[in-house]
C-alpha positions as a printed Julia matrix, in Angstrom:
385×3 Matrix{Float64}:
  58.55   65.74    7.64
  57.44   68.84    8.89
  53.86   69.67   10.32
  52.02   71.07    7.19
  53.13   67.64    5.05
  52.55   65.27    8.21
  48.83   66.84    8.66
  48.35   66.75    4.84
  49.06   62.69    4.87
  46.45   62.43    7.66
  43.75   64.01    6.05
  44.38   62.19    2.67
  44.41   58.71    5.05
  41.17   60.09    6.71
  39.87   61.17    3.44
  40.21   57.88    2.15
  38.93   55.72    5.17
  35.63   57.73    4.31
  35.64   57.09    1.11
  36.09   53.8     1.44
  33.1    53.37    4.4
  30.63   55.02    1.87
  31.64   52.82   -0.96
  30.98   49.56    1.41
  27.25   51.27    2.58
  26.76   51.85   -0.46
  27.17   48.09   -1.66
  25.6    46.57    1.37
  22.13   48.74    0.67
  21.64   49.4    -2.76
  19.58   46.24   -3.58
  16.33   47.02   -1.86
  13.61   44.43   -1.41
  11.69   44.07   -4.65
   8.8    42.47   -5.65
   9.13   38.42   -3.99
   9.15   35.8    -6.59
   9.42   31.87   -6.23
  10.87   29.0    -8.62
  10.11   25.36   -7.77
  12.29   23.13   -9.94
  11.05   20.66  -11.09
   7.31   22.45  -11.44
   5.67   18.68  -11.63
   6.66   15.34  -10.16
   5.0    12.34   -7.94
   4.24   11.93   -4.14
   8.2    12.67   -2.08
   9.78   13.77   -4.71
  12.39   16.98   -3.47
  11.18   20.3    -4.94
  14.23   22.61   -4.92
  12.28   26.27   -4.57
  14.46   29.53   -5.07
  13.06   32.73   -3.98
  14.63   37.08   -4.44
  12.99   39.89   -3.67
  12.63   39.65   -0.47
  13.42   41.89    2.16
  16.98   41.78    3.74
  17.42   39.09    6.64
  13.84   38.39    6.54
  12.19   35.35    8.08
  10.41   33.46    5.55
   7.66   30.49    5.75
   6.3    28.57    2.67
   2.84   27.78    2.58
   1.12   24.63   -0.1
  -2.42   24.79   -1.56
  -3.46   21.35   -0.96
  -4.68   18.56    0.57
  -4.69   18.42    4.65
  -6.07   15.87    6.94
  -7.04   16.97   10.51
  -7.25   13.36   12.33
  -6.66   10.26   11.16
  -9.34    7.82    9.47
 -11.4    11.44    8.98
 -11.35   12.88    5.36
  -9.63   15.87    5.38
 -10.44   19.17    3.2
  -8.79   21.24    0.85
  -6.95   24.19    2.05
  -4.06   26.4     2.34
  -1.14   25.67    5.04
   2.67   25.9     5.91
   4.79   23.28    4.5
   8.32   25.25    5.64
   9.08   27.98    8.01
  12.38   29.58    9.66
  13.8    30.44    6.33
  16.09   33.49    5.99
  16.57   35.65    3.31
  20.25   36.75    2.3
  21.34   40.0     2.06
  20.23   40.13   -1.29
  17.05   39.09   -0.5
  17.13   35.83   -1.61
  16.66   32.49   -0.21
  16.82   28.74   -1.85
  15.56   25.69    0.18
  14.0    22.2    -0.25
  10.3    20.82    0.52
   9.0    17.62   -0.14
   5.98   17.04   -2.44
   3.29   15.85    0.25
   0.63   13.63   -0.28
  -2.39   15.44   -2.55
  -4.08   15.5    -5.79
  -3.19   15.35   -9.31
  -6.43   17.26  -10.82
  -6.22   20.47   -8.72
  -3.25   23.26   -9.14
  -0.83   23.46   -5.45
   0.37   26.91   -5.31
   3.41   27.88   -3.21
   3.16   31.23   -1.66
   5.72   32.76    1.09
   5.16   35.17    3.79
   8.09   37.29    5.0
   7.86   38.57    9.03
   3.99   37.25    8.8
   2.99   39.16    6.0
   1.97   37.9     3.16
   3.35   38.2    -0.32
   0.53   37.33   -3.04
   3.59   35.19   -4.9
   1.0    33.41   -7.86
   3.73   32.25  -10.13
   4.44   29.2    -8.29
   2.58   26.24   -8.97
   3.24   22.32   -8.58
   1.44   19.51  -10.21
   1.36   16.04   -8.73
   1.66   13.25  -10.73
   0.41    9.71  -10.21
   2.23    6.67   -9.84
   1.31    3.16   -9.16
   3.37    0.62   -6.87
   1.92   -3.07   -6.25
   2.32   -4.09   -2.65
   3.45   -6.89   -2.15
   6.16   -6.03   -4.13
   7.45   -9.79   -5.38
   9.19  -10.96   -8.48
   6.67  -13.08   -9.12
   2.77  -13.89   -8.17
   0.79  -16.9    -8.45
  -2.49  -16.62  -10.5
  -5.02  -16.27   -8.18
  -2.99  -14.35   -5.42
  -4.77  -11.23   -4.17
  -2.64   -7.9    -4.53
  -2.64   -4.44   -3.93
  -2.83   -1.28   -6.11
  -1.67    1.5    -4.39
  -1.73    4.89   -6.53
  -0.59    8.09   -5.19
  -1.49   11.37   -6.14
  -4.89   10.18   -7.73
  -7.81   12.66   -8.31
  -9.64   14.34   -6.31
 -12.89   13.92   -8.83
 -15.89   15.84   -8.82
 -15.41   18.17   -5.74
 -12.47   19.58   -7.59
 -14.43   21.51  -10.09
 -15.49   24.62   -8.02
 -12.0    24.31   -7.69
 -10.73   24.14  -10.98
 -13.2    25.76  -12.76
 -13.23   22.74  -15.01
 -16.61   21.43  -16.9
 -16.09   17.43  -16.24
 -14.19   15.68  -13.31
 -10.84   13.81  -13.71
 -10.77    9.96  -13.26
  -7.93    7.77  -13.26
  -8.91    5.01  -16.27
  -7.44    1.6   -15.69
  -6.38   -0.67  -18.55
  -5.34   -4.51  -17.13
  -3.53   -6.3   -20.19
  -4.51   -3.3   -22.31
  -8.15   -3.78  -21.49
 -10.28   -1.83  -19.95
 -10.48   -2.65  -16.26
 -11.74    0.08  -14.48
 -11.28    3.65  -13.15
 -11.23    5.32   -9.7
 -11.14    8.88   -8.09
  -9.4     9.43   -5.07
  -9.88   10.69   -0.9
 -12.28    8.26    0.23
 -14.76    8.3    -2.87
 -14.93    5.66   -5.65
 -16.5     6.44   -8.97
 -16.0     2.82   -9.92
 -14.55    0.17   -9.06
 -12.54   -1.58  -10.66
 -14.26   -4.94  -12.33
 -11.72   -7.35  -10.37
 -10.86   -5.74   -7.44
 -12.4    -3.45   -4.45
 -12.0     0.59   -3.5
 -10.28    0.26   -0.25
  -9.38    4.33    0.1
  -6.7     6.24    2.58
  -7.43    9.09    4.68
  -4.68   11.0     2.73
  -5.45   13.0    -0.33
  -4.51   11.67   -3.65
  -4.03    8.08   -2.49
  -6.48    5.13   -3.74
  -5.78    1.6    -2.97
  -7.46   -1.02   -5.24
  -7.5    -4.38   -4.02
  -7.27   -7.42   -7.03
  -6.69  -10.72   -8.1
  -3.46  -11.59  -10.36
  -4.8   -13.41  -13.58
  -3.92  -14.4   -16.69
  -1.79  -16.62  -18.87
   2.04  -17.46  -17.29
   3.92  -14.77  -17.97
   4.29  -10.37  -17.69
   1.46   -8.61  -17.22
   0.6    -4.98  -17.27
  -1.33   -2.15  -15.26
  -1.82    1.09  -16.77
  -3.72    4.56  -16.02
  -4.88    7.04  -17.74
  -6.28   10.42  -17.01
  -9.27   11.79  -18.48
 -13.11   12.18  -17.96
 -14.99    8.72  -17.08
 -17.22    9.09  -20.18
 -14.41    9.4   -22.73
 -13.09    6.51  -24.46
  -9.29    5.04  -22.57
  -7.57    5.56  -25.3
  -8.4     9.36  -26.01
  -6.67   10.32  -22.57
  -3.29   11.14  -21.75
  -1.13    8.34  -20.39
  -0.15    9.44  -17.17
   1.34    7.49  -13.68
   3.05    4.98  -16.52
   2.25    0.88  -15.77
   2.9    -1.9   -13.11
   4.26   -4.56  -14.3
   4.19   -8.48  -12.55
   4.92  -11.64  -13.28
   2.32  -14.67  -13.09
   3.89  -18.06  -12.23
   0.98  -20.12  -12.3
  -1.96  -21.07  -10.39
  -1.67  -20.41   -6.08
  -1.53  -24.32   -5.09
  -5.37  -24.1    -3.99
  -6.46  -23.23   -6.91
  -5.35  -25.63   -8.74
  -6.69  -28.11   -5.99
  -9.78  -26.94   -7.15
  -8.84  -26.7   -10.69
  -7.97  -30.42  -10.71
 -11.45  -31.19   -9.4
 -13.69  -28.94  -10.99
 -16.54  -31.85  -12.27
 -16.85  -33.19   -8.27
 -17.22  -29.8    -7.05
 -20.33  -29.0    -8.62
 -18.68  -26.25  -10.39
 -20.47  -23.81  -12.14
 -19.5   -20.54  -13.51
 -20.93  -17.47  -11.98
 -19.52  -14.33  -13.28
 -17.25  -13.58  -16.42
 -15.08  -10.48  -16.77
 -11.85   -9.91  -19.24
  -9.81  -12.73  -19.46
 -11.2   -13.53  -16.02
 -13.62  -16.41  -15.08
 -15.57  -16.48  -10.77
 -16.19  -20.18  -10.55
 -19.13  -21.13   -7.52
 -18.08  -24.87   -5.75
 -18.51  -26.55   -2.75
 -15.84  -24.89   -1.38
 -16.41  -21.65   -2.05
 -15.98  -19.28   -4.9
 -12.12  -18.84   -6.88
 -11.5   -16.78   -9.64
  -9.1   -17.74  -12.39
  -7.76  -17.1   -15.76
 -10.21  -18.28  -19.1
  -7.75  -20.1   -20.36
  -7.28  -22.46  -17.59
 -10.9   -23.85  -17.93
 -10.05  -24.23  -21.44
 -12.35  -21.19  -22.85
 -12.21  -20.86  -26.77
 -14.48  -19.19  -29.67
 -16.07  -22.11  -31.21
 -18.67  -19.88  -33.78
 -19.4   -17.02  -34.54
 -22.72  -16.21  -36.72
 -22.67  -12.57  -37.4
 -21.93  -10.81  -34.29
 -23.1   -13.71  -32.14
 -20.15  -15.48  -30.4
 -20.26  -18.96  -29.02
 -17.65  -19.83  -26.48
 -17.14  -23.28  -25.3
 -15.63  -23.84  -21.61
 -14.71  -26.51  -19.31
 -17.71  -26.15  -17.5
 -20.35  -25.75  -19.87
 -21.02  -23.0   -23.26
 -21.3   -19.38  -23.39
 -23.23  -17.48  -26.02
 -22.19  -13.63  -26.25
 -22.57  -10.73  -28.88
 -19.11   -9.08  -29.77
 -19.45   -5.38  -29.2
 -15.88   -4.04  -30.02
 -12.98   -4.5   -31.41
  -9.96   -2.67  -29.98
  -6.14   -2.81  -30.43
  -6.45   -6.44  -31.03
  -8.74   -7.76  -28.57
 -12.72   -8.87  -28.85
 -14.78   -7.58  -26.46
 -17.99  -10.25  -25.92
 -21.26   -9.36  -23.43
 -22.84  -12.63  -22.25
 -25.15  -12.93  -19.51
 -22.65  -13.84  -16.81
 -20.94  -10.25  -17.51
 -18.28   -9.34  -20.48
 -15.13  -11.57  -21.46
 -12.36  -10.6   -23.9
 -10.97  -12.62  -26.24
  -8.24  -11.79  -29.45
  -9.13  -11.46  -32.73
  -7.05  -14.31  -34.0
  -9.41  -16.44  -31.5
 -12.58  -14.55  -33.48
 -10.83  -14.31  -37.41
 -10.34  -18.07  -37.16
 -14.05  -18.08  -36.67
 -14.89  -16.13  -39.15
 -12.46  -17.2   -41.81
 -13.86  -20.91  -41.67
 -17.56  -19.59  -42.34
 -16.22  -17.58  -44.73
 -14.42  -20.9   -46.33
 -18.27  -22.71  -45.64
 -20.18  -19.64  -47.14
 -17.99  -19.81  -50.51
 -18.12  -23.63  -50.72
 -22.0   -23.47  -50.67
 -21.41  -20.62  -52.84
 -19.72  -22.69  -55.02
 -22.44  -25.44  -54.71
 -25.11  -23.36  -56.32
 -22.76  -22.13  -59.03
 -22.66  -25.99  -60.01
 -25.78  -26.64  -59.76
 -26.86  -23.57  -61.56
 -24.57  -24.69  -63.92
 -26.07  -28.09  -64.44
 -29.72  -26.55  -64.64
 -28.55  -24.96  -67.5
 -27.41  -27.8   -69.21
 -30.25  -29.69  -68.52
 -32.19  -27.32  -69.58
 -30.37  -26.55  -72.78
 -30.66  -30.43  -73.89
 -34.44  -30.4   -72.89
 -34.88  -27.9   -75.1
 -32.48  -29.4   -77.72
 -34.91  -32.78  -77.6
 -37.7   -30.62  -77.89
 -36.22  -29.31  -81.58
């Protein structure tokens, strides 16, 4: 090869070297940082759930942190306040300035919207599309398979609401509550963070210094058999059943009677037993040794009469009189002055059904003797001719 062809080669092979060095620049920089965006997926979910978040448009290689609108609590046993802070940080963008991670959903509120916003090399990015919702959900601790009636247990919801000091928040007119149904009656409702808009008829507000989480101390009652916590989300002055069923139910397992309760059951006319407060299905019986609460039916409650909307109710210990004020999804409700029982409407139909049978025999008294008048009358007058 002579000189001219051997320096032509070269400069094609150099040509091409350059060529090919532009072509790679020009693949490693022509996606510029755009305008950041996040995905969380999934976009709602309960307390600890793993929120998979996704972010481009970032700048190339940059260090990222993720920052929550929530819930924070500065020392323990003090309420905390509402605010924004970082939840991840020493993420890195990709050289196509993306980035995908994983957070945790922390501990917060169900009525008030957590945004997740970014900040690449401390600046922020004013991301707004990324928002989280926390859903409630309900766990009974202990957690057995089943409970004696009488046993005390605990309600612990997470992600509850944060009530009225959410609205300047929210912009909302009326505060969220979370509405408790026990046995699909009303039972109660709650709001979280220390504050108790409530509480529930059988049980006591305990609270937790964390946001979102109420803790609702009660008493298992009821027949032998499942039973069944629910709560719903809506304002306190709306009826239950006009809310959105959210956090989903508990559901337990009563046994029977815890062993000293029926001690006391078994000698309820030597204790001086009386009974001091009624609620639901639920009876508070005063004795010498000290106050139990227990299922209706085990002090043999039943609907004896019922005159109009006056209900009598005969118990083991004595007679309650009551008016019936409503009639939902099955079940009587009945005020009496030792508080408000519930009862269902087979207990109250029965009732009814046999004054009804009384009310058409005397109906069909007076048709006989109306009847007979008649006659009477008719022969008087036929004597009189």
């Amino acid at each position: 090869m002579n000189k001219r062809n051997h320096a032509a080669v070269l400069l094609v092979f150099l040509a091409t070297i350059l060529v090919l060095s532009i072509a790679n620049f020009n693949v490693t920089t022509v996606k510029a940082a755009g305008s950041p965006s996040i995905t969380l997926l999934p976009p709602a979910g309960p307390v600890g759930i793993p929120i998979a978040v996704s972010g481009n448009g970032f700048a190339l290689g940059a260090n990222i942190s993720l920052t929550w609108f929530g819930n924070i609590v500065d020392v323990s046993g003090i309420a905390g306040h509402v605010v924004t802070y970082t939840i991840k940080s020493g993420i890195t963008a990709d050289q196509n300035g993306d980035f995908a991670t994983t957070i945790v959903s922390p501990s917060d509120f169900s009525d008030i919207p957590h945004q997740v916003n970014a900040t690449q090399n401390g600046i922020g990015t004013g991301i707004t599309n990324a928002t989280f919702t926390t859903v409630p959900t309900l766990i009974l601790s202990p957690q057995l398979a089943n409970y004696a009636n009488g046993q005390q247990i605990f309600l612990d919801i997470t992600g509850g609401p944060l009530g009225s000091p959410a609205l300047p928040i929210t912009g909302a007119s009326s505060a969220t509550v979370l509405k408790f149904t026990y046995d699909n009656v009303m039972w109660g409702f709650d709001t979280s963070h220390l504050s108790t808009e409530g509480p529930v008829s059988t049980g006591g507000f305990t609270g937790w210094d964390v946001g979102g989480n109420i803790s609702i101390r009660f008493t298992a009652v009821g027949e032998v058999g499942t039973h069944s916590i629910r709560a719903y989300a809506g304002e306190k002055v709306t009826p239950i059943w006009l809310s959105c069923e959210i956090g989903g139910q508990v559901n337990f397992n009563i046994t029977g009677p815890s062993s000293d309760t029926q001690t006391i059951l078994n000698n309820l006319a030597s204790l001086n037993s009386t009974i001091l407060s009624v609620q639901g299905d639920t009876a508070t019986i005063k004795t010498n040794l000290g106050n139990v609460t227990t299922s209706l039916s085990n002090i043999n409650a039943q609907v004896v009469s019922l005159q109009g909307n006056v209900a009598t109710v005969s118990t083991s210990l004595g007679t309650l009189t009551g008016t019936v004020t409503s009639v939902n999804n099955g079940v009587a409700t009945i005020q009496t002055n030792l508080g408000t029982l519930t009862t269902s409407v087979g207990n109250l139909q029965g009732t009814t059904n046999n004054e009804a049978d009384y009310s058409l025999a005397a109906l069909g008294l007076s048709a006989v003797d109306l009847i007979l008048l008649i006659v009477l009358l008719a022969l008087l007058a036929r004597k009189k001719t």
